[in-house]
VEXMAR-329296 format. One line per 8 residues: their letters; for each residue x, y, z of C-alpha. Coordinates in pm, 1 decimal, m for minus. Layout:
a	X:Y:Z ~ ...;
This chain:
xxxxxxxx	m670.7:m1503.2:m553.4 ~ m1031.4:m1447.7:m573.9 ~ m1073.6:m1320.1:m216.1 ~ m708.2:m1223.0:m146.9 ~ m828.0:m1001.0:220.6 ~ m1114.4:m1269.1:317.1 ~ m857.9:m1534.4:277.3 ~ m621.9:m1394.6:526.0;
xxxxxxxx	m902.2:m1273.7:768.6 ~ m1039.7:m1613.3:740.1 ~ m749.2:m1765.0:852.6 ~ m694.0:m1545.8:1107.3 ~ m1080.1:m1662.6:1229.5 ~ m995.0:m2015.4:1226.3 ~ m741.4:m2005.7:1438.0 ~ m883.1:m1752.9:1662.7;
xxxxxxxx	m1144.9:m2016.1:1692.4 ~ m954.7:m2277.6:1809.3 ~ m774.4:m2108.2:2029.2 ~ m1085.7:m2032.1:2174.5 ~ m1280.6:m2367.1:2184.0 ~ m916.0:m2432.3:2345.7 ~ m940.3:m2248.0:2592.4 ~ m1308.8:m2325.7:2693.3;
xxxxxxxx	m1182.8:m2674.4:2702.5 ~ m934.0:m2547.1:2928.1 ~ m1127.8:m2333.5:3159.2 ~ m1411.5:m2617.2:3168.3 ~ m1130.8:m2843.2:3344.0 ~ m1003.8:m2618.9:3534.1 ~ m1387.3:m2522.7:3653.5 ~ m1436.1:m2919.5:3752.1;
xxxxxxxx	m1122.2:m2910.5:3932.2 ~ m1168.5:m2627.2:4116.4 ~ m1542.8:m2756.6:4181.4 ~ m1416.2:m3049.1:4287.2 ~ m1168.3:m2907.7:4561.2 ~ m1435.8:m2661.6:4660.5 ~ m1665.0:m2958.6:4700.1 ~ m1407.9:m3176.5:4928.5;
xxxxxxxx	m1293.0:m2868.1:5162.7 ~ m1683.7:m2846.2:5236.4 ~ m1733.6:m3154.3:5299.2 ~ m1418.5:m3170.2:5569.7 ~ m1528.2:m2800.1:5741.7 ~ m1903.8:m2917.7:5749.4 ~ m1746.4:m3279.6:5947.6 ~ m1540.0:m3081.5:6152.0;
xxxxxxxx	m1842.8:m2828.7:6275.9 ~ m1983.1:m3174.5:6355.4 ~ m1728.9:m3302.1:6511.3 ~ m1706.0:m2997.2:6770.4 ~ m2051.1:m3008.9:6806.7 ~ m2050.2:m3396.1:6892.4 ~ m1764.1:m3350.1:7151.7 ~ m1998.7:m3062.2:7280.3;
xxxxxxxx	m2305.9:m3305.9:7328.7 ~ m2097.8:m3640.4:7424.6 ~ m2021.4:m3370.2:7759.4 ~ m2352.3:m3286.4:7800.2 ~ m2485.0:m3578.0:7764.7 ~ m2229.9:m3706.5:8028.8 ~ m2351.5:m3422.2:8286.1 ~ m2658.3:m3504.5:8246.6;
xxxxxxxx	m2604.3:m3878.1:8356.7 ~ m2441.3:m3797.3:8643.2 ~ m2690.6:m3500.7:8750.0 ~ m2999.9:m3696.0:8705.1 ~ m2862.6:m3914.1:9017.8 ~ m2850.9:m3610.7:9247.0 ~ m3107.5:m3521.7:9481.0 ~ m2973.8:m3174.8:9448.4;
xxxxxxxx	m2686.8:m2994.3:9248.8 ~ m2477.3:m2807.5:9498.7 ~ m2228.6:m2537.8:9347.7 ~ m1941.6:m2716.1:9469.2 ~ m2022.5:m3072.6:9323.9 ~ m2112.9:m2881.8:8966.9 ~ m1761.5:m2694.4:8995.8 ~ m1547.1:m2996.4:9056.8;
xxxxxxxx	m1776.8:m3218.9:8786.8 ~ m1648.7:m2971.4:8540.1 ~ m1308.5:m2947.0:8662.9 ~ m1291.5:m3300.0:8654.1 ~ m1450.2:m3329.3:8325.3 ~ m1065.9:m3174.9:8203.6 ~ m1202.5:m2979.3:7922.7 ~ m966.6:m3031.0:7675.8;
xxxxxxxx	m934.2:m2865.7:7253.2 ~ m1205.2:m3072.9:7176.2 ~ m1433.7:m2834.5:7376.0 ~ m1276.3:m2520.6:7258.1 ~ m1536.1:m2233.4:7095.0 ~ m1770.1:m2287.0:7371.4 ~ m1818.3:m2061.7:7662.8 ~ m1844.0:m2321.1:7929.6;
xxxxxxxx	m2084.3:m2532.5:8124.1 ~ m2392.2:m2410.3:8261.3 ~ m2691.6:m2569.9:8470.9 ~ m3030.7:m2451.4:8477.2 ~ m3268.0:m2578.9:8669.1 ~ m3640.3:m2608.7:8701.7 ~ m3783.3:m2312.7:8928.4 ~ m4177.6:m2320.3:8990.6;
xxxxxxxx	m4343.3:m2046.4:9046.2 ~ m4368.0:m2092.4:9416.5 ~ m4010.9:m2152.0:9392.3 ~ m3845.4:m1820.5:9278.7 ~ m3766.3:m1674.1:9605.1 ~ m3599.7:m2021.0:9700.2 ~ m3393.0:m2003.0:9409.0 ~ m3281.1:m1641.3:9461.6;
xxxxxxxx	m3141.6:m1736.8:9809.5 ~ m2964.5:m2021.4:9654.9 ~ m2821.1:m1749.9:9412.5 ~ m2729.3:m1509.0:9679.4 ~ m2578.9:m1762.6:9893.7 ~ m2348.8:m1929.6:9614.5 ~ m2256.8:m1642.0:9365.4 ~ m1977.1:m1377.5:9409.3;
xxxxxxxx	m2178.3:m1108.0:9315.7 ~ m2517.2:m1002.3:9368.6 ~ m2773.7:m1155.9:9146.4 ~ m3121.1:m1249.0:9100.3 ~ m3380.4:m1386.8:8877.5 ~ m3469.7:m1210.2:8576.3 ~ m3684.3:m1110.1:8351.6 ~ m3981.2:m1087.0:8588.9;
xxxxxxxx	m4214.0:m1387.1:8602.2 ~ m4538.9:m1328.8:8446.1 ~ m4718.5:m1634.8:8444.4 ~ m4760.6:m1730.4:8107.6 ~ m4523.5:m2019.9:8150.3 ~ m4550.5:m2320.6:8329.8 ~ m4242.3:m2293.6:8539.4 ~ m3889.7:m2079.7:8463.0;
xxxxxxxx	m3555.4:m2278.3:8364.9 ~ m3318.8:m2001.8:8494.4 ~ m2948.7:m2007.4:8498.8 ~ m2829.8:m2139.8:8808.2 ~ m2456.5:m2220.9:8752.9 ~ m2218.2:m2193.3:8481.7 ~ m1831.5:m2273.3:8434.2 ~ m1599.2:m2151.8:8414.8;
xxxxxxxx	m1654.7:m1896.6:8720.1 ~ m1555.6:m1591.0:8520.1 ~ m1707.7:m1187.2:8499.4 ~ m1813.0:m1229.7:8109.4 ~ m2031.5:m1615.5:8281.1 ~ m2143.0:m1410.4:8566.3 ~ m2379.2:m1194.3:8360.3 ~ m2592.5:m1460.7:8262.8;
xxxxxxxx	m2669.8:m1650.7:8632.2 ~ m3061.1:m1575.3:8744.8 ~ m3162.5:m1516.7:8330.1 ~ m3481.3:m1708.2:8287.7 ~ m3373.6:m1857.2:7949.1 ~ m3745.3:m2000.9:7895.2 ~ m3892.9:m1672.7:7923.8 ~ m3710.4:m1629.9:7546.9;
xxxxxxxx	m3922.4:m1835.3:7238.2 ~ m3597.9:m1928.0:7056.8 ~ m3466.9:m2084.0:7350.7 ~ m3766.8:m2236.4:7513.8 ~ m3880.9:m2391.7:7171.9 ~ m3523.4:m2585.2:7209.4 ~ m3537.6:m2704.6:7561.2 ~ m3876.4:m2847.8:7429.3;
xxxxxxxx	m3733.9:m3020.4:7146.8 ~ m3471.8:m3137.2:7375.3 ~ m3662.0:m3235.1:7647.2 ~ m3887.9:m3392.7:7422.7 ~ m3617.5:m3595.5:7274.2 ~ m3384.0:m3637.3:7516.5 ~ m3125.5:m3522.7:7299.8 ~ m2884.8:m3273.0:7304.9;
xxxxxxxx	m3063.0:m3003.1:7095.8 ~ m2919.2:m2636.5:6969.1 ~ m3101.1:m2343.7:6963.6 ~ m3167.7:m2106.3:6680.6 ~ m2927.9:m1839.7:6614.7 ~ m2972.2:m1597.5:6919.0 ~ m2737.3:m1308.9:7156.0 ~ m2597.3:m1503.4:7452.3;
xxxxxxxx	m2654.8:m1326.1:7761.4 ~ m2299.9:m1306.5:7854.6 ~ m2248.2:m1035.5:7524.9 ~ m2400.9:m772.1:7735.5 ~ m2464.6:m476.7:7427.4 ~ m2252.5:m689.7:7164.9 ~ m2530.9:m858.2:6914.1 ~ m2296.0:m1126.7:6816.5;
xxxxxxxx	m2461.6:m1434.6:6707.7 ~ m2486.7:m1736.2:6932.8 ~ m2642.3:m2062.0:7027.9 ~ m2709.1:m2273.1:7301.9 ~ m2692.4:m2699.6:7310.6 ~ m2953.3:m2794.3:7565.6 ~ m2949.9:m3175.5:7778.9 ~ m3211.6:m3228.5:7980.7;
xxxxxxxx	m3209.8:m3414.9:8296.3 ~ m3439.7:m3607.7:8433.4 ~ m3513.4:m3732.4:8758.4 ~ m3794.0:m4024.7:8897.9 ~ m4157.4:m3894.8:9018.6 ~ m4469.4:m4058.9:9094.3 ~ m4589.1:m4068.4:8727.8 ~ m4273.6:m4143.7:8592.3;
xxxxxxxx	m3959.7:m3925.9:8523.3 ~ m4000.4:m3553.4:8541.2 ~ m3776.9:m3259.8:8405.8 ~ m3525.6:m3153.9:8666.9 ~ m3321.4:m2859.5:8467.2 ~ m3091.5:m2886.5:8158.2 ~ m2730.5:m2887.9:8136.3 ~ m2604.6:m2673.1:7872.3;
xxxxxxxx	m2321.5:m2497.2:7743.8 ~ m2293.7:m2172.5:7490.0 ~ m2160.5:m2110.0:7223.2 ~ m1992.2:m1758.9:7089.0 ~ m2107.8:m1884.5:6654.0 ~ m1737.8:m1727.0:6546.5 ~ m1547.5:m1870.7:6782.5 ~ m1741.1:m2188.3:6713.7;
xxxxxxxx	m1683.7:m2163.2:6367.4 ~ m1245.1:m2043.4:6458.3 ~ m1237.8:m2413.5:6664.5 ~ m1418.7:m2625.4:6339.6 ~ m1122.3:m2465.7:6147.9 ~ m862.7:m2563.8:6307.9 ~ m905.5:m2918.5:6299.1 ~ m973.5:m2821.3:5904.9;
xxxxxxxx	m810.4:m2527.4:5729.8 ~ m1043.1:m2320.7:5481.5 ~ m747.0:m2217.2:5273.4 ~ m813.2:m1960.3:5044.6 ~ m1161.9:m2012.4:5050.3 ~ m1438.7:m1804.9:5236.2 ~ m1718.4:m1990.0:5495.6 ~ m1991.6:m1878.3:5639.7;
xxxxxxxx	m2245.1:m2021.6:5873.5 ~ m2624.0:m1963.9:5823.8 ~ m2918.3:m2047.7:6078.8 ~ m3181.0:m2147.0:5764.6 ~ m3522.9:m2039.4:5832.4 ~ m3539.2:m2020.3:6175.7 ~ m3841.5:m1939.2:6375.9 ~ m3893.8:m1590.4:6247.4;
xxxxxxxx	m3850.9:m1749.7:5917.5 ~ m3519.3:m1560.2:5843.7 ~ m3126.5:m1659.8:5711.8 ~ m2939.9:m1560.3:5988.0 ~ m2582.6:m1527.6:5956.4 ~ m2397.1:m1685.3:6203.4 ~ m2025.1:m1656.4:6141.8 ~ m1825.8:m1571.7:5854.2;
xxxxxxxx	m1422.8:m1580.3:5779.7 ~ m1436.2:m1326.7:5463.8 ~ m1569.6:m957.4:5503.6 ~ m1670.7:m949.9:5125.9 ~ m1933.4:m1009.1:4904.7 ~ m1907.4:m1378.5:4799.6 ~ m2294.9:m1358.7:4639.0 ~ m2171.2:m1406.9:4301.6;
xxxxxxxx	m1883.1:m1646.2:4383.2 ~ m1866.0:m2012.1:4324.8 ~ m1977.6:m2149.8:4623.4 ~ m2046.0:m2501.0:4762.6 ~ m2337.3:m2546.8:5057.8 ~ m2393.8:m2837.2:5307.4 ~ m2653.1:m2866.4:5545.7 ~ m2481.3:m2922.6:5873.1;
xxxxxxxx	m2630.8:m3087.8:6191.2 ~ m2544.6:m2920.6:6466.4 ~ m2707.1:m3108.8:6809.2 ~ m3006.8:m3193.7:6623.2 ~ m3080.0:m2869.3:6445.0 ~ m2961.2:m2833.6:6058.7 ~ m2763.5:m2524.9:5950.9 ~ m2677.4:m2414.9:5582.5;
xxxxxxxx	m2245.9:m2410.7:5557.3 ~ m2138.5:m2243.5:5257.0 ~ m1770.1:m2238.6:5135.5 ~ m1718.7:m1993.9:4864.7 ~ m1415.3:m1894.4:4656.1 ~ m1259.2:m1528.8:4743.8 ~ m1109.5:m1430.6:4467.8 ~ m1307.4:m1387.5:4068.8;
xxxxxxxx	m1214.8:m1700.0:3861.1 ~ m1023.9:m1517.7:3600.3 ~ m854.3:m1708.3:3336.5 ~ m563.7:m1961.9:3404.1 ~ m209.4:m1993.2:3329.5 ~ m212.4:m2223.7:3075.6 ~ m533.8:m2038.6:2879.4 ~ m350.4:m1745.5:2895.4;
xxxxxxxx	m53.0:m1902.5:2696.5 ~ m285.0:m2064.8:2528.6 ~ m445.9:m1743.2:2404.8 ~ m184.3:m1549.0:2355.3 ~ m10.8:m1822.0:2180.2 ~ m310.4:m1861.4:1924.2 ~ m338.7:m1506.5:1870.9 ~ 24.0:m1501.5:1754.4;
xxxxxxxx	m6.2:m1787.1:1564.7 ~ m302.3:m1658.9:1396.4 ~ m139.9:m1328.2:1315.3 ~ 226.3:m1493.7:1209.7 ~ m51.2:m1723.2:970.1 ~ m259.4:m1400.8:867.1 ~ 34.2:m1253.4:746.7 ~ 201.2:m1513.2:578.7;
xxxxxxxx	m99.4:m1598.9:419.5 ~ m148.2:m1199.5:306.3 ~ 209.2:m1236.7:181.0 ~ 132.7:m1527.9:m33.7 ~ m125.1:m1356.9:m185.8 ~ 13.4:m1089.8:m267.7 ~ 319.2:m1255.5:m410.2 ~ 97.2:m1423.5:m655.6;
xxxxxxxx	m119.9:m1133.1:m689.0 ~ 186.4:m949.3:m830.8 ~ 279.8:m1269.6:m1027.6 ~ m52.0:m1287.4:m1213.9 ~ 16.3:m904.3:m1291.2 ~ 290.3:m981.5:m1414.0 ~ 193.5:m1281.6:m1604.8 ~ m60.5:m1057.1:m1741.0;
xxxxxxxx	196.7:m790.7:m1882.1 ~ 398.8:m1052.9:m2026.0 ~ 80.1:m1150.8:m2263.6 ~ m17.7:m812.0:m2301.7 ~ 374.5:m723.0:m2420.1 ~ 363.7:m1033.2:m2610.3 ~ 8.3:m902.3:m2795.7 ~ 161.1:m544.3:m2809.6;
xxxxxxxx	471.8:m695.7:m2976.4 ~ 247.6:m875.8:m3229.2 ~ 30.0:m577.2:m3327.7 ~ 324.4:m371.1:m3409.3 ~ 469.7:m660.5:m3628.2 ~ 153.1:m680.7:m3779.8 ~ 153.5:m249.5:m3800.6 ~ 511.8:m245.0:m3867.0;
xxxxxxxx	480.0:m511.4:m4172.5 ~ 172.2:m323.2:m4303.9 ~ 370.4:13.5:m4280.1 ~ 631.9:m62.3:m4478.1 ~ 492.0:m254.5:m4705.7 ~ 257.0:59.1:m4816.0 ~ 648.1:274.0:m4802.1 ~ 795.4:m1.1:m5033.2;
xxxxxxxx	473.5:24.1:m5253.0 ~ 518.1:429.9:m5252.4 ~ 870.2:401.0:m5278.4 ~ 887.8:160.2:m5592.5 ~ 608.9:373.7:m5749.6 ~ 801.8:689.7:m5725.7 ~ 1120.8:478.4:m5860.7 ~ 915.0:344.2:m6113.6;
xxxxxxxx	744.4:746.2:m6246.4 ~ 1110.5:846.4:m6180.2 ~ 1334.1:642.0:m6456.4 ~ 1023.4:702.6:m6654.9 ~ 1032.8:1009.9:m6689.2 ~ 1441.1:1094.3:m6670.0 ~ 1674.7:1175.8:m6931.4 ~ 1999.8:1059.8:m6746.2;
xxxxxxxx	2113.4:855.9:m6398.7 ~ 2200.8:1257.2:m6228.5 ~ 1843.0:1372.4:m6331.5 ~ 1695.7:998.3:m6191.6 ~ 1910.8:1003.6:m5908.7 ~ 1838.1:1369.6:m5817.6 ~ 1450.3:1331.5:m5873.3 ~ 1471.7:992.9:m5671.6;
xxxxxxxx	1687.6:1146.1:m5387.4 ~ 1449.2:1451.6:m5301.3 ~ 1118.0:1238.2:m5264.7 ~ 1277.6:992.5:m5051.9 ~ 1427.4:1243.5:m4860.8 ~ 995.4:1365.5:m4823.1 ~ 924.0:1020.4:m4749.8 ~ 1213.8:1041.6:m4450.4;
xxxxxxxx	1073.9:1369.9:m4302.5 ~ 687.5:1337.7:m4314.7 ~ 840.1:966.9:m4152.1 ~ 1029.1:1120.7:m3828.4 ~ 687.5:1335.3:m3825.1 ~ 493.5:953.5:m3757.0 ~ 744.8:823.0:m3508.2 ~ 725.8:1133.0:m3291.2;
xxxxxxxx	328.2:1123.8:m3274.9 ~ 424.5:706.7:m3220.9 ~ 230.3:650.5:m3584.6 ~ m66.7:861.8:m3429.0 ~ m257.1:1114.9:m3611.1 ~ m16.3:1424.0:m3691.6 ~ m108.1:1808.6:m3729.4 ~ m150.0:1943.8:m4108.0;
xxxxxxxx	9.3:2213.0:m4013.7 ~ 360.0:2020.2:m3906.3 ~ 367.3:1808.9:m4251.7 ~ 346.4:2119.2:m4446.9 ~ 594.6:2264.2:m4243.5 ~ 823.4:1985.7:m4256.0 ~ 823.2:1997.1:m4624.4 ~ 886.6:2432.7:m4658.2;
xxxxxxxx	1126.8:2417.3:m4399.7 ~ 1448.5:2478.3:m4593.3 ~ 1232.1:2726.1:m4771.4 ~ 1067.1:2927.5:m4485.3 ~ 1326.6:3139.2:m4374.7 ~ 1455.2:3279.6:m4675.9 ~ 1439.6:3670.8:m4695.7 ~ 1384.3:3677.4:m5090.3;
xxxxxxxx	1050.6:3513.3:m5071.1 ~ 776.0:3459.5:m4858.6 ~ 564.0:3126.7:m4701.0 ~ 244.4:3157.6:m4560.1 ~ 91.0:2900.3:m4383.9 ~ m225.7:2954.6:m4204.4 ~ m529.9:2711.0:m4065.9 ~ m621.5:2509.6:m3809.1;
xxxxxxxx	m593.7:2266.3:m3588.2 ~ m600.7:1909.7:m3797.9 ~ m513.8:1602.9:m3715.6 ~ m454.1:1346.2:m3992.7 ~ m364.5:939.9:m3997.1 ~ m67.7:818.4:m4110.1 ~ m110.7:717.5:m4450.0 ~ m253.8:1091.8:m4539.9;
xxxxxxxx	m8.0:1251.5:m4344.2 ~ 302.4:1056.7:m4596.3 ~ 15.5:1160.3:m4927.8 ~ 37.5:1539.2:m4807.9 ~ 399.8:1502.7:m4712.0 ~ 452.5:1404.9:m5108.6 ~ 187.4:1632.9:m5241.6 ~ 372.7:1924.9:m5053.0;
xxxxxxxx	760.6:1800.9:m5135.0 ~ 618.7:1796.9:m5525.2 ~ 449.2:2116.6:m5508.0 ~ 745.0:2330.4:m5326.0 ~ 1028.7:2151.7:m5552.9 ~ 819.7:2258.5:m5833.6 ~ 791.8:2610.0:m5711.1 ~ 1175.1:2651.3:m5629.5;
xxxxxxxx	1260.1:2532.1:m6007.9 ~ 998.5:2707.2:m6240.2 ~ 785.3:2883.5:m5971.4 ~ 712.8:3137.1:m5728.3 ~ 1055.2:3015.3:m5497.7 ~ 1234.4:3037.9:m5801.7 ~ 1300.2:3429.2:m5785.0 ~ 1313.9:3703.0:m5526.3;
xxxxxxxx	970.8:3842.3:m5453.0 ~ 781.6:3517.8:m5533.9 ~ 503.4:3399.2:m5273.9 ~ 357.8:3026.1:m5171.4 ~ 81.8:3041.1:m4960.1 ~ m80.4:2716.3:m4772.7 ~ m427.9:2729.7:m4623.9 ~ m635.9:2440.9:m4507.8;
xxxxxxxx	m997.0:2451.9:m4340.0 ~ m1256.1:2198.8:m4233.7 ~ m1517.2:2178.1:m4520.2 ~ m1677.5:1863.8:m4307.6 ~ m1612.9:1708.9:m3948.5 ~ m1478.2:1452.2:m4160.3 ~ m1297.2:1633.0:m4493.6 ~ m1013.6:1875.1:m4464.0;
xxxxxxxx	m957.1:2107.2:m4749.2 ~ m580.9:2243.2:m4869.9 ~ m508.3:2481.2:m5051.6 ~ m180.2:2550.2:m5272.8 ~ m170.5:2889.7:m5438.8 ~ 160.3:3061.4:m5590.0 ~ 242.2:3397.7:m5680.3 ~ 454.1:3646.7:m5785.9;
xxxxxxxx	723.3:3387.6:m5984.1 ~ 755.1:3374.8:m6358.4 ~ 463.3:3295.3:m6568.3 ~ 334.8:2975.8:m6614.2 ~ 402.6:2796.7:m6936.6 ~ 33.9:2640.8:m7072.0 ~ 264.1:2435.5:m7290.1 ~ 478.2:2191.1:m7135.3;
xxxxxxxx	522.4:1840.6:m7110.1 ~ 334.4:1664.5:m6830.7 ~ 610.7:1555.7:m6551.3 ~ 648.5:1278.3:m6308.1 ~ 506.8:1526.8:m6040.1 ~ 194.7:1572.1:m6197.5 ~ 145.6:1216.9:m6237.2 ~ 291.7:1175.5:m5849.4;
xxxxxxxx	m28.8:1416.4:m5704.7 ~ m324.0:1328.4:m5941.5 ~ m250.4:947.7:m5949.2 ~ m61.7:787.6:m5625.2 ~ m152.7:1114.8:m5409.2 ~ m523.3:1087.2:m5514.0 ~ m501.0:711.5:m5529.1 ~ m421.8:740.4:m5169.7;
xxxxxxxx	m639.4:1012.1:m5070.9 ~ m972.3:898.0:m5201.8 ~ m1028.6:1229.0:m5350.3 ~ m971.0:1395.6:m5689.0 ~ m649.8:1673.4:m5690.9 ~ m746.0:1995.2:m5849.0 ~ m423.6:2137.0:m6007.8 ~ m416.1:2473.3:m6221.3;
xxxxxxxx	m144.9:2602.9:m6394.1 ~ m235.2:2937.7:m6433.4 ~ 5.2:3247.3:m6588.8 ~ 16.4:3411.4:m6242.5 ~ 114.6:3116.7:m6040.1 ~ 63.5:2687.6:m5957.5 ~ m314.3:2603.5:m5769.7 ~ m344.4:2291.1:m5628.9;
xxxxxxxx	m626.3:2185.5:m5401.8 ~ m633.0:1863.9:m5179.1 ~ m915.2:1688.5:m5027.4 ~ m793.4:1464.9:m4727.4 ~ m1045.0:1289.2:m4534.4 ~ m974.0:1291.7:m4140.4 ~ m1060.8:973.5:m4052.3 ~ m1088.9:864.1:m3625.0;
xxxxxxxx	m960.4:489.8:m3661.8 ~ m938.9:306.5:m3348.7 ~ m630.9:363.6:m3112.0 ~ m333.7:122.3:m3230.6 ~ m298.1:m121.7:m2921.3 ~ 66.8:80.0:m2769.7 ~ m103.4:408.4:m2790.9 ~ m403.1:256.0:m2608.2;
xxxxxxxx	m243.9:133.4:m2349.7 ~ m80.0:411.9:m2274.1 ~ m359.8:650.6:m2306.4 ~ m509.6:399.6:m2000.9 ~ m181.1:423.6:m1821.1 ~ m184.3:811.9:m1811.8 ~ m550.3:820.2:m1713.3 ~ m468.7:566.8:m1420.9;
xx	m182.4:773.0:m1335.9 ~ m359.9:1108.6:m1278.9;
């Protein structure tokens, strides 16, 4: 009740709140799932890559056994140690089987008879020897015979850093060892990213075993990568292949299956050995990790929750917003009804008092039960009218002007005399409007009896002014009626105005019975009480209204 919009908004909050903590409880699950699954298909591509690549150098190092016991490698005993090597998917991504042996300087015109005399086409060694090698490692043969192999025969492949610093390695090791990321020769003006897997093979000298040539084999990096995925699906994930730091201290990118941007993608790496040189795998998602089914109905199930809440709540509220109001108008009827007992018991207890004073002047001062009854009749009858006057102005203050009418009204439109009325605008309480209203009623039955409304011609006039803010001042004046007896006995309406009238008023009655007409004047304070508790509330209910 005391916050009846926070309340509702509050709730709404809450809820809202938990439906979110909810849903980051969600989404952090469904993060370590998906981390997890990310994490496993890595680990199976970054085996399989291995897996090629170790069928790959189990060949190799195979050739390499059997070459090492040859005096010489003729074309026809490398072609049918290939054929019968029966290549099978294990091998697949790789371009073949090359040899390349080790040419002297002395030796290069040797070897390009060898290549004229054994290739299809018309070859010979390249790039030109310059001397800043020890000896050349040249291709000599490579299978399969086809036109896309044929471009590489007589290429000097330790004339080129990347690969010479692997044959090194290689030979150093005697392990099958993979080059950096580099074009194979056979790409002619494609730059697609390769490698090479060198063997060496040795054969015995007088020092010990020297390098005869490596047997090698290349390798197109995509359809490398194509061959790894087959024996294990990426899915709906993206992989790509990097060559980390390599000589020239660069990432190269060696294959990739996704065209987009997967920077700023969850992505899981593995360093991958590939013939004794590590690579960077990385195995990224290729779609934005939006939000998941189930925090989805979670949200919008909280949010509708939280409204359906919100609302109710708002109802509540108002409900007992509305039943406090009205809790609060039953006390305030139940106060109003009070005061106007209270008003209503003090009204007519100062009407009874009035009442049983004017009986009581009344049989005092008649002859007979007509005259009493008459006399009694007339002033209650003033009582009645200045009465109807109060309960139309709801007991409020009430004009001068209508009292005084109220009382000459059966008088005022009668052609043989005249009424004049004139003043302002006065408001007057209660009590002084009844003491006027009695005053008046006295005065004009007076006047239509022995006075100026007694015969055609005659004249009352009625003015009233302000003598104060606080004092209003009337004055009764008659003329043109008979003359004014100075000798009569004093009657109950003289006593009526200069006792209870006075009494009432606070103020002293001037009343003059001169020849030429009645003068009475009347001092009646206008008093500003406070507003009676109805007419206060209503006053507040009109203002609120406009």
């Amino acid at each position: 009740m005391r916050y009846p919009r926070g309340m509702p908004l509050g709730i709404f909050l809450l809820i809202s709140a938990i439906t979110i903590l909810s849903i980051f409880a969600i989404e952090r699950g469904e993060y370590e799932r998906q981390a997890a699954q990310l994490n496993a298909r890595a680990t199976a591509i970054a085996s399989a890559l291995e897996r090629r690549a170790n069928a790959s150098s189990a060949y190799l190092r195979a050739g390499a056994a059997l070459l090492s016991t040859m005096d010489d490698v003729p074309a026809d005993d490398f072609r049918r140690f290939v054929s019968e090597l029966r290549l099978d998917a294990d091998y697949r991504g790789a371009e073949g089987i090359g040899w390349a042996m080790v040419v002297r300087p002395s030796e290069i015109a040797e070897f390009e008879a060898l290549l004229a005399e054994e290739a299809v086409v018309e070859t010979q060694f390249y790039p030109v020897f310059t001397g800043n090698q020890p000896f050349a490692v040249p291709v000599t043969y490579l299978q399969p015979d086809t036109e896309r192999n044929r471009r590489a025969l007589g290429y000097d492949m330790y004339s080129d850093p990347v690969r010479r610093a692997a044959m090194v390695e290689a030979e150093r090791t005697s392990r099958p060892t993979a080059t950096d990321a580099i074009v194979l020769q056979q790409e002619g003006e494609s730059e697609a990213p390769g490698f090479l897997i060198y063997m060496p093979v040795f054969e015995p000298g007088a020092g010990g075993r020297t390098l005869k040539g490596f047997i090698y084999s290349p390798f197109n990096a995509e359809d490398f990568l194509q061959s790894a995925l087959e024996l294990e699906d990426a899915g709906s994930y993206g992989v790509s292949l990097y060559d980390d730091e390599n000589e020239g201290g660069e990432n190269t990118l060696l294959a990739a299956t996704f065209d987009g941007d997967l920077d700023n993608r969850e992505t899981a790496t593995r360093t991958v050995t590939i013939a004794n040189n590590p690579w960077r795998l990385a195995v990224s998602t290729r779609e934005d990790l939006g939000l998941s089914g189930l925090s989805m109905a979670t949200l919008i199930f909280g949010l509708l929750v939280a409204s359906l809440l919100m609302l109710l709540v708002r109802m509540l509220t108002q409900q007992a917003q509305e039943d406090e109001s009205a809790l609060a108008w039953f006390e305030e009827q139940a106060s109003i009804r009070n005061s106007l007992t209270r008003e209503l018991n003090h009204r007519v207890k100062n009407t009874l008092a009035n009442v049983l004073s004017i009986i009581a002047l009344t049989r005092r001062r008649a002859t007979d039960v007509d005259e009493f009854a008459t006399g009694l009749d007339g002033r209650i009858r003033a009582l009645s009218a200045t009465h109807d006057l109060l309960t139309q102005s709801d007991w409020g203050s009430t004009p001068v002007k209508a009292v005084i009418d109220a009382e000459l009204l059966p008088y005022a439109h009668n052609d043989d005399h005249s009424v004049e009325m004139v003043g302002p605008d006065v408001e007057l309480a209660p009590n002084d409007a009844l003491s006027l209203g009695l005053a008046v009623h006295e005065l004009a039955t007076n006047a239509a009896k022995y006075g100026a409304l007694s015969k055609p011609g005659g004249k009352v006039s009625v003015q009233w002014r302000l003598v104060s803010e606080d004092l209003v001042r009337v004055e009764w004046l008659e003329r043109g009626g008979p003359p004014v007896k100075q000798e009569r006995s004093r009657g109950f309406g003289m006593d009526l105005i200069e006792r209870i009238v006075a009494h009432e008023l606070r103020h002293p009655v001037e009343l003059d019975f001169d020849p030429e007409g009645v003068r009475c004047v009347l001092l009646i304070p206008v008093r500003r009480p406070s507003e009676f508790m109805i007419r206060a509330a209503k006053a507040e209910q009109k203002a609120d209204d406009s």
